[in-house]
PDB file of N, CA, C and O in Angstrom:
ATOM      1  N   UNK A   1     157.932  75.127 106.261  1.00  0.00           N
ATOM      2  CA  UNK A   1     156.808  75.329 105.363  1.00  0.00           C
ATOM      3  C   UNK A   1     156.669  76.811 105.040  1.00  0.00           C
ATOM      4  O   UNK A   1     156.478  77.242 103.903  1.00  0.00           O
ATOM      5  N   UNK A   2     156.813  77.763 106.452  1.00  0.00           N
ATOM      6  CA  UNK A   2     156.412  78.959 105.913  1.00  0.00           C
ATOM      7  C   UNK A   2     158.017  79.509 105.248  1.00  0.00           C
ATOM      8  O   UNK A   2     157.952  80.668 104.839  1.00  0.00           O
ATOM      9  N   UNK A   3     158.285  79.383 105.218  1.00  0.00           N
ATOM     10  CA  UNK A   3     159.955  79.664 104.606  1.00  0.00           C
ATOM     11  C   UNK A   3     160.055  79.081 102.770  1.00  0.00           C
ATOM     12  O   UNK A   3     160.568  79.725 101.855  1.00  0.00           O
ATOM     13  N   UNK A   4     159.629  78.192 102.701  1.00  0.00           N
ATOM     14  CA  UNK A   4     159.679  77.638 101.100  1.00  0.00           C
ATOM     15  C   UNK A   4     158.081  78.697 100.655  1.00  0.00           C
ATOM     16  O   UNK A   4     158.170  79.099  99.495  1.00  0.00           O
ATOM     17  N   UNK A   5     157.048  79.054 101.207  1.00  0.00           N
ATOM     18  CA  UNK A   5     155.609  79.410 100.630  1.00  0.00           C
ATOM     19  C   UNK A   5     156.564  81.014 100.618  1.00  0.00           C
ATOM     20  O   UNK A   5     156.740  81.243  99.421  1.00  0.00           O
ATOM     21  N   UNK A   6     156.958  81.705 101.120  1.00  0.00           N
ATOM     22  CA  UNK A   6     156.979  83.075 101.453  1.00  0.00           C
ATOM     23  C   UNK A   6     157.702  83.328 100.239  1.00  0.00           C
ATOM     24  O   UNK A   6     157.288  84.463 100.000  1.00  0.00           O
ATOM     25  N   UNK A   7     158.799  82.951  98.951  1.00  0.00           N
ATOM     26  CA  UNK A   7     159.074  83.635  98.276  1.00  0.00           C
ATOM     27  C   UNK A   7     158.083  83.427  97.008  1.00  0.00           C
ATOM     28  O   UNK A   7     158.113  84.224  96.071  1.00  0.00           O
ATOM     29  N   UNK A   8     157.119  82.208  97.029  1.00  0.00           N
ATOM     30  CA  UNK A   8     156.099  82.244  96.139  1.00  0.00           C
ATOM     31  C   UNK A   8     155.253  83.046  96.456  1.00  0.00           C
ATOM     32  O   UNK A   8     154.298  82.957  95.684  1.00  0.00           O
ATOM     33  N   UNK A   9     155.111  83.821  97.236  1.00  0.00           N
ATOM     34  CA  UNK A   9     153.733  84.772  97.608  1.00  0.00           C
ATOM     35  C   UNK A   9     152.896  83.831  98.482  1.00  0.00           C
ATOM     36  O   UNK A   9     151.816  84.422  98.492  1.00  0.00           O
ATOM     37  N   UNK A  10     152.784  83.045  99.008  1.00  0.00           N
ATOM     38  CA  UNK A  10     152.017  82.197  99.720  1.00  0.00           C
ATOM     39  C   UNK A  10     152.080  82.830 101.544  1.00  0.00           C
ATOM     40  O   UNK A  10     152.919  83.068 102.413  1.00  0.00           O
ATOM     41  N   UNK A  11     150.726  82.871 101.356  1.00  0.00           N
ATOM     42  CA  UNK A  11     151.132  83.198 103.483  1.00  0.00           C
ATOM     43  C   UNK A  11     150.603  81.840 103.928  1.00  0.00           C
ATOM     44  O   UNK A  11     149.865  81.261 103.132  1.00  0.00           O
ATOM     45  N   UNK A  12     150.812  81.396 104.808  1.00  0.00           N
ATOM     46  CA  UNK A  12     150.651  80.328 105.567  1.00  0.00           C
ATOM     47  C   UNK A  12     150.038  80.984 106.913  1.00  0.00           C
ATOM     48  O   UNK A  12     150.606  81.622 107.800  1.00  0.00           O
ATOM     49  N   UNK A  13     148.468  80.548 106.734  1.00  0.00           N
ATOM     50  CA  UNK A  13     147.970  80.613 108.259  1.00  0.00           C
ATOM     51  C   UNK A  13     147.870  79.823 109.517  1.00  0.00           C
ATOM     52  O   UNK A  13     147.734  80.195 110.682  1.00  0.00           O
ATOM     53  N   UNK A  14     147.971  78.647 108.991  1.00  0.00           N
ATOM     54  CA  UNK A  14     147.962  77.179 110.090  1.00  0.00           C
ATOM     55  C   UNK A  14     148.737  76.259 109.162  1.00  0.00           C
ATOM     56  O   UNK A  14     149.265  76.654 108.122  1.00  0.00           O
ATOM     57  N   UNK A  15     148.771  75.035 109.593  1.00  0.00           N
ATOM     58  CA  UNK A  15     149.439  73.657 108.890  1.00  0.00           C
ATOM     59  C   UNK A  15     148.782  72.477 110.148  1.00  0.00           C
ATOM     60  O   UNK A  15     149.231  72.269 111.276  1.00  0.00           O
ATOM     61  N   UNK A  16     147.906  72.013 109.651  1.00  0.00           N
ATOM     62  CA  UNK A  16     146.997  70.459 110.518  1.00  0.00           C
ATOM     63  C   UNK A  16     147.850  69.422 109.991  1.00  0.00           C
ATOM     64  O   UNK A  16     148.262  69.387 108.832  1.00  0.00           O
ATOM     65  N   UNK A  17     148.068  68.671 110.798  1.00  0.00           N
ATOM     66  CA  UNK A  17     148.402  67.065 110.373  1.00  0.00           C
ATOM     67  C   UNK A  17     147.593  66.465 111.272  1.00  0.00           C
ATOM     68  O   UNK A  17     147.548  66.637 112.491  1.00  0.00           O
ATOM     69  N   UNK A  18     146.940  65.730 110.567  1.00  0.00           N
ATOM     70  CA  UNK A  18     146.281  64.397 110.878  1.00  0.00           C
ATOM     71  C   UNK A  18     146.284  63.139 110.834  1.00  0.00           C
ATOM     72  O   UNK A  18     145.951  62.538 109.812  1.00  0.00           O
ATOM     73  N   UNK A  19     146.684  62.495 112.009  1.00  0.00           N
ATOM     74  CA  UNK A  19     146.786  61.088 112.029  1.00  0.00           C
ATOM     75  C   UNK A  19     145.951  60.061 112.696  1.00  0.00           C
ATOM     76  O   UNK A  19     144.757  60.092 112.994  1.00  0.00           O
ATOM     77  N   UNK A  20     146.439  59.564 112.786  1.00  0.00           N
ATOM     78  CA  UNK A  20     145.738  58.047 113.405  1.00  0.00           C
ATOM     79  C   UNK A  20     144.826  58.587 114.678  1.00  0.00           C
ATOM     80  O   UNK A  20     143.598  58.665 114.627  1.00  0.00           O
ATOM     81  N   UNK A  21     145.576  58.923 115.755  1.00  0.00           N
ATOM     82  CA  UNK A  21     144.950  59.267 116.701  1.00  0.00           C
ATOM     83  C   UNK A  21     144.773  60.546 117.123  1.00  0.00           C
ATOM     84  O   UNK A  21     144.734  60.784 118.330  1.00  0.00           O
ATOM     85  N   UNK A  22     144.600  61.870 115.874  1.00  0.00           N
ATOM     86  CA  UNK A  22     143.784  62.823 116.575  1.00  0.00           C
ATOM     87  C   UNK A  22     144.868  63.343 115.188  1.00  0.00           C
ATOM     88  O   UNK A  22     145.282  62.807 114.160  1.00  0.00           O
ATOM     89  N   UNK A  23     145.053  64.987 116.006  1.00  0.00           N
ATOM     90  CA  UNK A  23     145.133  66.143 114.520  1.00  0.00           C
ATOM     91  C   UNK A  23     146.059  67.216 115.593  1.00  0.00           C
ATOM     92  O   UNK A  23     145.736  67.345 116.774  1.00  0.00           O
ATOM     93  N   UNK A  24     146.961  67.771 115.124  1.00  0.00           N
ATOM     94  CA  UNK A  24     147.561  68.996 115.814  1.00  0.00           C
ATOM     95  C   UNK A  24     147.497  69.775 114.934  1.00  0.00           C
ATOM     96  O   UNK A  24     147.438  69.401 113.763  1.00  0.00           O
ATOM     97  N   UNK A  25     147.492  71.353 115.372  1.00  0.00           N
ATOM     98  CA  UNK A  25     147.248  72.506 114.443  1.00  0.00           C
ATOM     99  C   UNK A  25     148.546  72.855 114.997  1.00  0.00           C
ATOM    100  O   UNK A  25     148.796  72.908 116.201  1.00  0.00           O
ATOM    101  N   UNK A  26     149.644  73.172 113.709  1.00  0.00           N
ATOM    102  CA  UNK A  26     150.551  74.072 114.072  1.00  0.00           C
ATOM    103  C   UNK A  26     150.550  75.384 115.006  1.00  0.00           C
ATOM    104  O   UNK A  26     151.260  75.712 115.957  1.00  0.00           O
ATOM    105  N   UNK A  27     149.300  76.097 114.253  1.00  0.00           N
ATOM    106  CA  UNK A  27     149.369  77.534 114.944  1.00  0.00           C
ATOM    107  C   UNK A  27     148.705  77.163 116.543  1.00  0.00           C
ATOM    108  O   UNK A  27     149.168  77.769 117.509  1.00  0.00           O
ATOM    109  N   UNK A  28     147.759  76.282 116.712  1.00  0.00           N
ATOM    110  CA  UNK A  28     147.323  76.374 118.243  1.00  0.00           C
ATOM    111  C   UNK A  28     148.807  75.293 119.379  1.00  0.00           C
ATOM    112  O   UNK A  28     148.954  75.006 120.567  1.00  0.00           O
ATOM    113  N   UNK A  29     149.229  75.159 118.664  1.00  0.00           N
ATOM    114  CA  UNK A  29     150.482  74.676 118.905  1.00  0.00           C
ATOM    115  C   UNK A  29     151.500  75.908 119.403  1.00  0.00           C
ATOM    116  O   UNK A  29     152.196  75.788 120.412  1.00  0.00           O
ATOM    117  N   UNK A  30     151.498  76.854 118.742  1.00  0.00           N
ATOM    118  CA  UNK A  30     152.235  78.168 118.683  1.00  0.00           C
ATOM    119  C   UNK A  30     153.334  78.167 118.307  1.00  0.00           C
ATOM    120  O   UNK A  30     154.179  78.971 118.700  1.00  0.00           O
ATOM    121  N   UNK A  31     153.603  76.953 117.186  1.00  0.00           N
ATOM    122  CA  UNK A  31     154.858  76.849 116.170  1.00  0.00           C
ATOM    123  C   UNK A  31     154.698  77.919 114.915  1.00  0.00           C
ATOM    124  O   UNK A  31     155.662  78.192 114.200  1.00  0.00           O
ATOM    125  N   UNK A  32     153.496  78.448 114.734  1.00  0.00           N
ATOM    126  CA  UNK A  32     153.555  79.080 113.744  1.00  0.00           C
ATOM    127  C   UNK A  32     153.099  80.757 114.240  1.00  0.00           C
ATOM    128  O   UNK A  32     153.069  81.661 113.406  1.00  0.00           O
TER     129      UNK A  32
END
């Protein structure tokens, strides 16, 4: 994600997915 946003000018601060049973935050994850 942050690799395709970075040559549009886009910063990427987090990325949430949410599903069925709950939500992970990339960054508190420490993928990002």
């Amino acid at each position: 994600i942050i690799d395709t946003a970075k040559p549009l000018g886009i910063a990427v601060h987090d990325h949430i997915i949410i599903g069925r049973k709950g939500n992970a935050s990339m960054k508190g994850l420490l993928l990002i």
